[in-house]
C-alpha positions as CSV (number, residue, x, y, z in Angstrom):
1,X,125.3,151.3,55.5
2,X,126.9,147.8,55.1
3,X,127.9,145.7,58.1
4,X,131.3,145.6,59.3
5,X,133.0,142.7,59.5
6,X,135.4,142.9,62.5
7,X,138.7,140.2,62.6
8,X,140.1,139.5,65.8
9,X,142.5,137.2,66.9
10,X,140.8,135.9,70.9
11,X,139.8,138.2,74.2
12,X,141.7,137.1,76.5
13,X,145.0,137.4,75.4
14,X,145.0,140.1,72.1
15,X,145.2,143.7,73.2
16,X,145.4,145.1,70.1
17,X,141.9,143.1,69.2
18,X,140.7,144.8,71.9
19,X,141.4,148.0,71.4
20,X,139.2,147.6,67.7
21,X,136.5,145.6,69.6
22,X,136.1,148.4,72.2
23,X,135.8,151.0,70.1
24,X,133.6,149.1,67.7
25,X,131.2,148.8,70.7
26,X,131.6,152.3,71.5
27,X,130.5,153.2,68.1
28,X,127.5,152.4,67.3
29,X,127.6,151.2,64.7
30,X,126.5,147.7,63.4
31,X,129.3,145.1,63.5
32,X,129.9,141.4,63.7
33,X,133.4,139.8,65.3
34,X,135.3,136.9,63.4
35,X,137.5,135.1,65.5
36,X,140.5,133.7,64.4
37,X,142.9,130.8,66.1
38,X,146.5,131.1,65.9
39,X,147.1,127.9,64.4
40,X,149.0,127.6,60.8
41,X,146.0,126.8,59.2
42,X,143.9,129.9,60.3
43,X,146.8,131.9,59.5
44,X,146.9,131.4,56.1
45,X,143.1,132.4,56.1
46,X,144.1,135.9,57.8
47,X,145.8,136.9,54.7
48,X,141.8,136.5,53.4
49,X,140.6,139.5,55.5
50,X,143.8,141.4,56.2
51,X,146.7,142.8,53.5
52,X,149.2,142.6,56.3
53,X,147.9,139.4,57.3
54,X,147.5,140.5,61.1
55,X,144.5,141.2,63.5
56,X,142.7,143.1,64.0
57,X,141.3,144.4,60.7
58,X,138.0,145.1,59.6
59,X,136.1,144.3,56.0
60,X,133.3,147.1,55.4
61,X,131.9,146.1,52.1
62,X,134.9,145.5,49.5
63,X,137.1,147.9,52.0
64,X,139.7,145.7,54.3
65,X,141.2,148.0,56.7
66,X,143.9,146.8,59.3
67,X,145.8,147.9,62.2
68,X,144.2,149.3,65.1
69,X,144.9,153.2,64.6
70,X,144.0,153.2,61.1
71,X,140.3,151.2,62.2
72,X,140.5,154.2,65.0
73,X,140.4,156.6,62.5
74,X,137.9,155.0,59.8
75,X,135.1,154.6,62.3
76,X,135.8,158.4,63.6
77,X,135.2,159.2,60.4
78,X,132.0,156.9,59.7
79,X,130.3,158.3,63.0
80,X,131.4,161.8,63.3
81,X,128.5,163.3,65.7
82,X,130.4,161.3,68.1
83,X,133.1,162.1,69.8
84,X,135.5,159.3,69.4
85,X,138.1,162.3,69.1
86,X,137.8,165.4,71.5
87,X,136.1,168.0,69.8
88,X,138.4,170.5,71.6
89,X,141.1,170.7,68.8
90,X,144.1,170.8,71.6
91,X,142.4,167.7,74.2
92,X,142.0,166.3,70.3
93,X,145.9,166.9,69.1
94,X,146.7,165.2,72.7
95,X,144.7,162.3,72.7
96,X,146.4,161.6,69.2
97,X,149.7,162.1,70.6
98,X,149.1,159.6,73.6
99,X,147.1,156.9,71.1
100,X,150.5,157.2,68.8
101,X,152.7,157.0,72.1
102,X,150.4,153.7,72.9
103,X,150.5,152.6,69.3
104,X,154.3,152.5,69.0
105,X,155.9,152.6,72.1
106,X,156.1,151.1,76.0
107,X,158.5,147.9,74.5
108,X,159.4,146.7,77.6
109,X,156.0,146.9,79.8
110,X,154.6,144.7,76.4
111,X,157.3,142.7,76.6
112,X,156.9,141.2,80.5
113,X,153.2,141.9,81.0
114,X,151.8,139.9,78.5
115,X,148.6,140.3,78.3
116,X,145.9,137.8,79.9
117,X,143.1,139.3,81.4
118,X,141.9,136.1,82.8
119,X,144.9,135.5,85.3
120,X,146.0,137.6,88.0
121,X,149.9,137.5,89.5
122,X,150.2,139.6,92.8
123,X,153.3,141.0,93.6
124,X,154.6,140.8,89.8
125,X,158.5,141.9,90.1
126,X,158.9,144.5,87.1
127,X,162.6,145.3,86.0
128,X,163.7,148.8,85.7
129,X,162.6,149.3,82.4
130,X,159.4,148.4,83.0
131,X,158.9,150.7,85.8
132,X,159.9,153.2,83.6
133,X,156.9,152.4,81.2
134,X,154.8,152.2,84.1
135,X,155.4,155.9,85.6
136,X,155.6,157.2,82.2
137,X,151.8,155.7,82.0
138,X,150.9,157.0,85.1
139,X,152.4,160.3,84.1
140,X,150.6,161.0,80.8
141,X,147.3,159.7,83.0
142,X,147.6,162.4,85.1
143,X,148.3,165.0,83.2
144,X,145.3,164.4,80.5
145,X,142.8,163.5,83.4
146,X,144.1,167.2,84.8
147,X,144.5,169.7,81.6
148,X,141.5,167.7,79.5
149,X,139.4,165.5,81.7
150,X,138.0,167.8,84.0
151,X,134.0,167.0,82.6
152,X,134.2,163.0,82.3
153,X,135.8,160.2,84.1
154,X,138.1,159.9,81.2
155,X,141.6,161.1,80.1
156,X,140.0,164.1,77.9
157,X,136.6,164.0,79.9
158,X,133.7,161.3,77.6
159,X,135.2,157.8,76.8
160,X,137.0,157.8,73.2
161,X,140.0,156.3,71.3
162,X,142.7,157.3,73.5
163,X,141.0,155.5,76.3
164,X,140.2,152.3,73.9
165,X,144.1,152.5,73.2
166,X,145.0,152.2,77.1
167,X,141.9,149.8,78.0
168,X,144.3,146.9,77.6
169,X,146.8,148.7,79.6
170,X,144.3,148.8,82.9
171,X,143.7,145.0,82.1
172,X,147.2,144.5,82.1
173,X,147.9,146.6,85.8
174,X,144.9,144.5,87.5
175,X,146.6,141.4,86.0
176,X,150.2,142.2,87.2
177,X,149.3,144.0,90.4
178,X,150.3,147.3,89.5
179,X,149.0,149.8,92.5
180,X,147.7,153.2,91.7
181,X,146.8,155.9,93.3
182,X,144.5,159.2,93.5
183,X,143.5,160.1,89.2
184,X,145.3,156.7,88.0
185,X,143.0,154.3,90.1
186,X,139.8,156.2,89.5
187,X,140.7,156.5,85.9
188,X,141.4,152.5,85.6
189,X,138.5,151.8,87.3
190,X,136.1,154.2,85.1
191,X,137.9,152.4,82.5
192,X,136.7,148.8,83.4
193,X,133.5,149.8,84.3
194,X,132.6,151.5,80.5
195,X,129.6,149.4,79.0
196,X,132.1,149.2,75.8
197,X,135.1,147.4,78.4
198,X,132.5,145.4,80.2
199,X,131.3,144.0,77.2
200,X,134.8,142.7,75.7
201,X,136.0,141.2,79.2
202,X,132.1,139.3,79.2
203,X,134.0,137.6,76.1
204,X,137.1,137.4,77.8
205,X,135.9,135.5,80.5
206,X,134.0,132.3,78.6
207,X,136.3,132.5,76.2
208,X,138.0,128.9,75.6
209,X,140.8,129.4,73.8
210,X,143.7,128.7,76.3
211,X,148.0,129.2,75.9
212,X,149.4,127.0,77.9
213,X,153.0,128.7,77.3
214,X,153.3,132.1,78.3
215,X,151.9,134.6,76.2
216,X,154.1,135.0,73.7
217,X,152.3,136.4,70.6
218,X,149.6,139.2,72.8
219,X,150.7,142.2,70.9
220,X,150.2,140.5,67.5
């Protein structure tokens, strides 16, 4: 098997890089990491490795696949012995339900919690519709930690997608001083101490590459 070839904007401040670079390491499989600047220059070179001409996106022989569900899925399908989906087909039909819920909603939190796992702002004030995103967090947390997480430390028991999909979510809580309690905090910190987190916030931390604005382009 060819190597992939995994496009990422930086680690500090790209969650959706993340998410492909956690799961990447959770794989398995054999992979190398391109990283890209955001300057106008580099971006007409991200048209080279992506059709949408956004990171992340990975190049797996003459293949280019983008957006960070769609890599989800691919490298599901490349290492099926492992369980990067539940094998239980209702945990599985969940965890895709939560993923999509990560993949396309929670506007507001994204909007004012930029991330930056570097950087750390106690008592972060969090308008109301940001609260809402929070406990709606919490929420589905809970309730896949209860019905399908019973035999891990994760929110449908062993470390998969849907917890690569809400990694930069527990980055983003630490950052903005979000408290938890009971299943949330023992979830976030599982979370941060997976070998497949660790290894992305290693990057994160001697990583250069520095916005001296506030983060206004995380979620590309």
């Amino acid at each position: 098997m060819s190597e992939i070839t995994l496009n990422i904007f930086d680690y500090n401040y790209s969650s959706w890089s993340m998410r492909a670079g956690v799961l990447l390491r959770l794989s398995g499989l054999p992979f190398r990491e391109r990283r890209f600047n955001l300057d106008d220059a580099t971006r007409m070179n991200i048209g080279r490795v992506s059709a949408s001409r956004l990171l992340p996106a990975i190049e797996h022989g003459d293949l280019q696949v983008w957006d960070s569900l769609a890599i989800a899925e691919y490298v599901a399908e490349l290492v099926p012995e492992r369980p990067l989906w539940p094998r239980d087909a209702q945990a599985r039909a969940v965890a895709r339900s939560a993923s999509a819920e990560m993949h396309s909603g929670f506007a507001a939190l994204r909007g004012s919690m930029t991330m930056n796992i570097r950087a750390h702002y106690p008592r972060f004030p969090r308008p109301l519709d940001v609260e809402r995103n929070v406990d709606r967090i919490k929420e589905l947390w809970t309730q896949l930690r209860q019905r399908f997480g019973t035999r891990g430390d994760f929110l449908c028991g062993e470390f998969g997608i849907v917890d690569a999909m809400f990694a930069p979510v527990v980055t983003r809580f630490r950052t903005y001083d979000v408290k938890l309690d009971g299943v949330c905090e023992a979830y976030a910190q599982a979370v941060l101490s997976h070998a497949a987190v660790k290894g992305w916030l290693a990057e994160a931390a001697k990583d250069t590459f520095h916005v001296p604005a506030y983060d206004y382009f995380v979620d590309l």
